[in-house]
C-alpha positions in Angstrom: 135.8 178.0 176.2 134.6 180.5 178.8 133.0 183.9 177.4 135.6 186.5 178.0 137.8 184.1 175.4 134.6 183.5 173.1 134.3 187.6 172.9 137.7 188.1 171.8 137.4 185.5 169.2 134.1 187.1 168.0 135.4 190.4 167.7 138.5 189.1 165.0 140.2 192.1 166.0 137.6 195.0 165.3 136.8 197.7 167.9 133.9 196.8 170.5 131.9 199.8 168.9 132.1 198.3 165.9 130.4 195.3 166.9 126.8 194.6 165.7 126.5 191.2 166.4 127.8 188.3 168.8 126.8 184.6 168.9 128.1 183.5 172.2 126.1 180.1 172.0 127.3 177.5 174.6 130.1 179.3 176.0 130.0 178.3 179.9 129.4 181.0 181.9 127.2 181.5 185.2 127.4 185.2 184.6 128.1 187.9 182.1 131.7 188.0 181.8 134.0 190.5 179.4 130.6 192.5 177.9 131.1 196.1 178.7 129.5 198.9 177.7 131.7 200.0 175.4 129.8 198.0 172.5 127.3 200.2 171.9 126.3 199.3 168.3 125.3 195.8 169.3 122.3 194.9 168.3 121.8 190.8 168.0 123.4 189.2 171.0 123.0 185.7 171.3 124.0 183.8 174.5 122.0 180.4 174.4 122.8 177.3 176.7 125.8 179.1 178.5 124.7 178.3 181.6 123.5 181.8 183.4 122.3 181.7 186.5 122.0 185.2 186.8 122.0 188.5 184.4 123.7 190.5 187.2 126.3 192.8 185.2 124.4 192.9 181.7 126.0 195.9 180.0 123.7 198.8 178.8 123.0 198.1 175.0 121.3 201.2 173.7 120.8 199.7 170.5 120.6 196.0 170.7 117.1 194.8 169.4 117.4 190.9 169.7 118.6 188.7 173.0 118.7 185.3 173.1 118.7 183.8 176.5 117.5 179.9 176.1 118.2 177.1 177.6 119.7 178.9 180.5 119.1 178.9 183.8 117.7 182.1 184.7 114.7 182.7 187.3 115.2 186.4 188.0 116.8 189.7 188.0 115.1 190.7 184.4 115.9 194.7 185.8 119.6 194.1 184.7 117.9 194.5 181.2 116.7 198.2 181.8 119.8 199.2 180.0 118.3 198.2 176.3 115.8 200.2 175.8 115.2 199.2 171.9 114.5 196.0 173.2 111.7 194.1 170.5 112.6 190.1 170.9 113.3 188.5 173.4 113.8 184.9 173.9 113.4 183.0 177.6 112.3 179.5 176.5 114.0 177.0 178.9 114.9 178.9 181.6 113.5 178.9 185.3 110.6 181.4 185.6 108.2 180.5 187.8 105.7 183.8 188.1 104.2 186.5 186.4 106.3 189.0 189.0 109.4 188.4 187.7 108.4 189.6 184.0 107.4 193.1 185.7 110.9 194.3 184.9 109.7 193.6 180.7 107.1 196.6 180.9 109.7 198.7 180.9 110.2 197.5 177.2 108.1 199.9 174.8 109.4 198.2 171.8 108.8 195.0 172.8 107.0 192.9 170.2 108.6 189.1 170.6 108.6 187.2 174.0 109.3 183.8 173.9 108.4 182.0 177.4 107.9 178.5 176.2 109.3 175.8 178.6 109.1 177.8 182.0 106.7 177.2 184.9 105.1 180.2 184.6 103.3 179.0 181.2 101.6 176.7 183.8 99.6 179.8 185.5 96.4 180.0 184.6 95.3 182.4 181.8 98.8 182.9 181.4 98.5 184.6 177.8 96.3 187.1 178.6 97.7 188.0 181.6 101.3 188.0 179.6 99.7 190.7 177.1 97.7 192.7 179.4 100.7 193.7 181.2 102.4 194.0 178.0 100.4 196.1 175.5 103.2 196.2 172.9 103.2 192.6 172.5 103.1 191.1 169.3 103.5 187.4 169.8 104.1 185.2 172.8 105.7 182.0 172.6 105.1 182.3 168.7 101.6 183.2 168.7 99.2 186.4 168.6 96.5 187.2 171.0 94.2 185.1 169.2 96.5 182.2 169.1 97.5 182.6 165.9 100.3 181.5 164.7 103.2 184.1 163.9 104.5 183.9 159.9 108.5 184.3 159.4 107.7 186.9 157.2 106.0 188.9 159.6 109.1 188.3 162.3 111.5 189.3 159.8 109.4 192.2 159.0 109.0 193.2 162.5 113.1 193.0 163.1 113.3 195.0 159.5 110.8 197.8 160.8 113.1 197.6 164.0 116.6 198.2 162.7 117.5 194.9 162.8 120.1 193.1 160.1 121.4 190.0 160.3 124.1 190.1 157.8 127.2 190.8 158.5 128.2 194.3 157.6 130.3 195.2 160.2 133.1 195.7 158.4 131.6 198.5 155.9 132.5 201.8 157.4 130.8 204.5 154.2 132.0 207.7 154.5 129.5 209.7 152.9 130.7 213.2 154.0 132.7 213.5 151.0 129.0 212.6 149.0 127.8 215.9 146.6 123.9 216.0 146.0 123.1 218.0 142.7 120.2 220.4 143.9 120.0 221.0 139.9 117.8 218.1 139.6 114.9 219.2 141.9 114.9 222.5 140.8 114.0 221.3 137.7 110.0 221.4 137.1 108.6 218.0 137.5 107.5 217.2 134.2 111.0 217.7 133.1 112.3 215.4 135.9 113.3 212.0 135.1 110.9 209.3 137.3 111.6 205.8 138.0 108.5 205.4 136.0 109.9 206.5 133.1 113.1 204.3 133.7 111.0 201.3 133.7 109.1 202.1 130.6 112.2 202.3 129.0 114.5 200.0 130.2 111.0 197.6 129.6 110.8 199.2 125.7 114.7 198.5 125.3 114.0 194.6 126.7 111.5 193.7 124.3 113.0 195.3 121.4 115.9 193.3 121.8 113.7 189.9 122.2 111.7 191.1 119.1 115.1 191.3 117.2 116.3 188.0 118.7 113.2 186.1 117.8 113.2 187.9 114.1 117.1 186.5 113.5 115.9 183.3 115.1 112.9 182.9 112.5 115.1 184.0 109.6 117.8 181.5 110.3 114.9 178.7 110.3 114.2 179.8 107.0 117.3 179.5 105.7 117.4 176.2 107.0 114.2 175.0 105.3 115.8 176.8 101.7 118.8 175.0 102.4 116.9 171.4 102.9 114.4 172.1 99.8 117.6 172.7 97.7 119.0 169.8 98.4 116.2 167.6 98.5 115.5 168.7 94.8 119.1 168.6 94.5 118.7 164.8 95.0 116.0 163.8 93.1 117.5 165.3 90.1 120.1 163.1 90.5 117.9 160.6 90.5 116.1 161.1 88.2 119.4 161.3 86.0 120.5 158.1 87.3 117.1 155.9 86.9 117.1 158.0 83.0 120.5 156.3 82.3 120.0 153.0 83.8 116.8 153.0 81.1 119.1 154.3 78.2 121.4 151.6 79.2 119.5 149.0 79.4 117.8 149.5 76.2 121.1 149.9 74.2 122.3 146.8 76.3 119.0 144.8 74.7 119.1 146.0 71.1 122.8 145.1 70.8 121.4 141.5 72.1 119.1 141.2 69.5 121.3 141.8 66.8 124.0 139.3 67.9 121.3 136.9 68.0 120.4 138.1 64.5 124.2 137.9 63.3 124.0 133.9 65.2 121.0 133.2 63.5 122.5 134.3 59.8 125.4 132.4 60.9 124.2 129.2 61.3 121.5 129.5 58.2 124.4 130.2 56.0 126.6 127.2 57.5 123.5 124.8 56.9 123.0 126.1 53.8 126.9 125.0 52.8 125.9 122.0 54.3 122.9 120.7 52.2 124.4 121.7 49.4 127.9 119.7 50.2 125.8 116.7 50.6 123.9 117.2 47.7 126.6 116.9 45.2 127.6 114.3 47.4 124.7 112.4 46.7 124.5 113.3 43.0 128.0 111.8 42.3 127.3 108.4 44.4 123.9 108.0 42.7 124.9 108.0 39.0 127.3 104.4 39.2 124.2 102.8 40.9 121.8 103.6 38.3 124.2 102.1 35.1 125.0 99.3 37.4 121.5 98.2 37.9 120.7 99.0 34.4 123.6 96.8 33.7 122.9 94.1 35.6 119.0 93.9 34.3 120.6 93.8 30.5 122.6 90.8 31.6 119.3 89.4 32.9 117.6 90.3 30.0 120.2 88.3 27.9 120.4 85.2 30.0 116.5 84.6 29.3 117.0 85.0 25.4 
């Protein structure tokens, strides 16, 4: 896709002064096609590994803050820039620079506080960072690092592009029309002690947020209690029964045992009785059988008695 197509597709539709941001990455292009002037809000453009040869044609940008030119193939004609004056980062990394002339143009730059170089053949020139910064005095960071060769944070990049306008998201859509906005001059007439601070906001909205965790933590506590009632209840709840149960089983087993003993008593009356009715059977028994024996001996001895006489 060339870039004349890519811009149109960037825009969705919306005005060119609408426009605060285009990513035109790896487009092909030798040269800056379809960017007018008329996008005057711009302020991130991005237009790595397209394929320039030249910046001949760069649109004035009065507000654009970030370009990215890398991977390109650029070795001149920086002055085409001198259109965007709020120029602070700038990346050339990968291009085809060969001396410190041609970054002459970049003085021109006030607000210049990124420059990225890395990958070019002027990096090769001896002393090339201090020469880079000496004819740059707003520099910030070359090729990611400070005068002292320290290395740059994020943070302080993101900073930087903060302190300089610069947003990455995309808002362009939001169009606020505040002309329609009222302020109440009431409120600073007011004497300052009768003003309401932030301060005092915070004190408050903090007093409100730990009243409420106070009162969540007391119904948390109380419903623990409750709990621990609940489970004393019912543990003596079960011992009772228990107890109860272990009471019967005694009661039970002690009825159970004397109503033992006194069927064993009954048996034993029982069978002394029967042998009672026994002996006694076979004692008139024996006194009926034992009276014929006695007159038949004494009978028999008389006979004997006679027989001798």
């Amino acid at each position: 896709m060339n870039m004349e197509k890519r811009i149109i597709l960037e825009r969705r539709g919306r005005d060119p002064s609408q426009v605060k941001e285009l990513n035109l990455d790896n487009c092909r292009s030798t040269n800056i096609v379809g960017l007018t002037d008329e996008y005057t809000n711009l302020q991130i453009l991005s237009l790595n590994n397209v394929g320039l040869t030249t910046l001949k044609g760069f649109p004035t940008l009065p507000m654009l803050r970030k370009l990215e030119l890398s991977d390109n193939r650029i070795s001149n004609g920086l002055t085409f820039l001198s259109g965007c004056k709020k120029l602070a980062h700038l990346n050339l990394s990968g291009n085809k620079i060969k001396d410190l002339e041609t970054l002459k143009p970049l003085e021109a730059f006030k607000n210049l506080k990124n420059l990225d170089l890395f990958n070019n053949d002027v990096t090769s020139i001896e002393d090339y960072k201090s020469k880079v910064f000496a004819m740059h005095p707003s520099l910030k960071y070359l090729d990611g690092f400070d005068k002292y060769d320290q290395e740059a944070d994020d943070s302080d990049i993101e900073e930087e592009d903060e302190m300089n306008g610069n947003n990455d998201s995309d808002e362009d859509d939001l169009d606020i029309d505040i002309g329609s906005l009222v302020i109440d001059d009431s409120i600073t007439e007011k004497p300052e002690h009768e003003r309401t601070t932030l301060r005092m906001i915070l004190y408050t909205v903090y007093g409100l947020l730990f009243h409420m965790s106070y009162l969540l933590k007391r119904s948390d506590e109380e419903e623990e209690e409750e709990d621990e009632d609940d489970e004393d209840v019912s543990l003596c709840a079960v011992y009772n029964a228990e107890e109860e149960s272990s009471s019967s089983s005694i009661f039970e087993g002690s009825d159970v045992e004397e109503e033992e003993e006194v069927d064993e008593e009954d048996d034993e009356g029982e069978n002394n009785a029967d042998g009672e009715q026994e002996q006694n059977s076979k004692g008139q028994d024996g006194d009926a059988d034992g009276e014929p024996e006695e007159s038949t001996r004494g009978k028999k001895r008389k006979h004997e008695d006679d027989d001798e006489n």
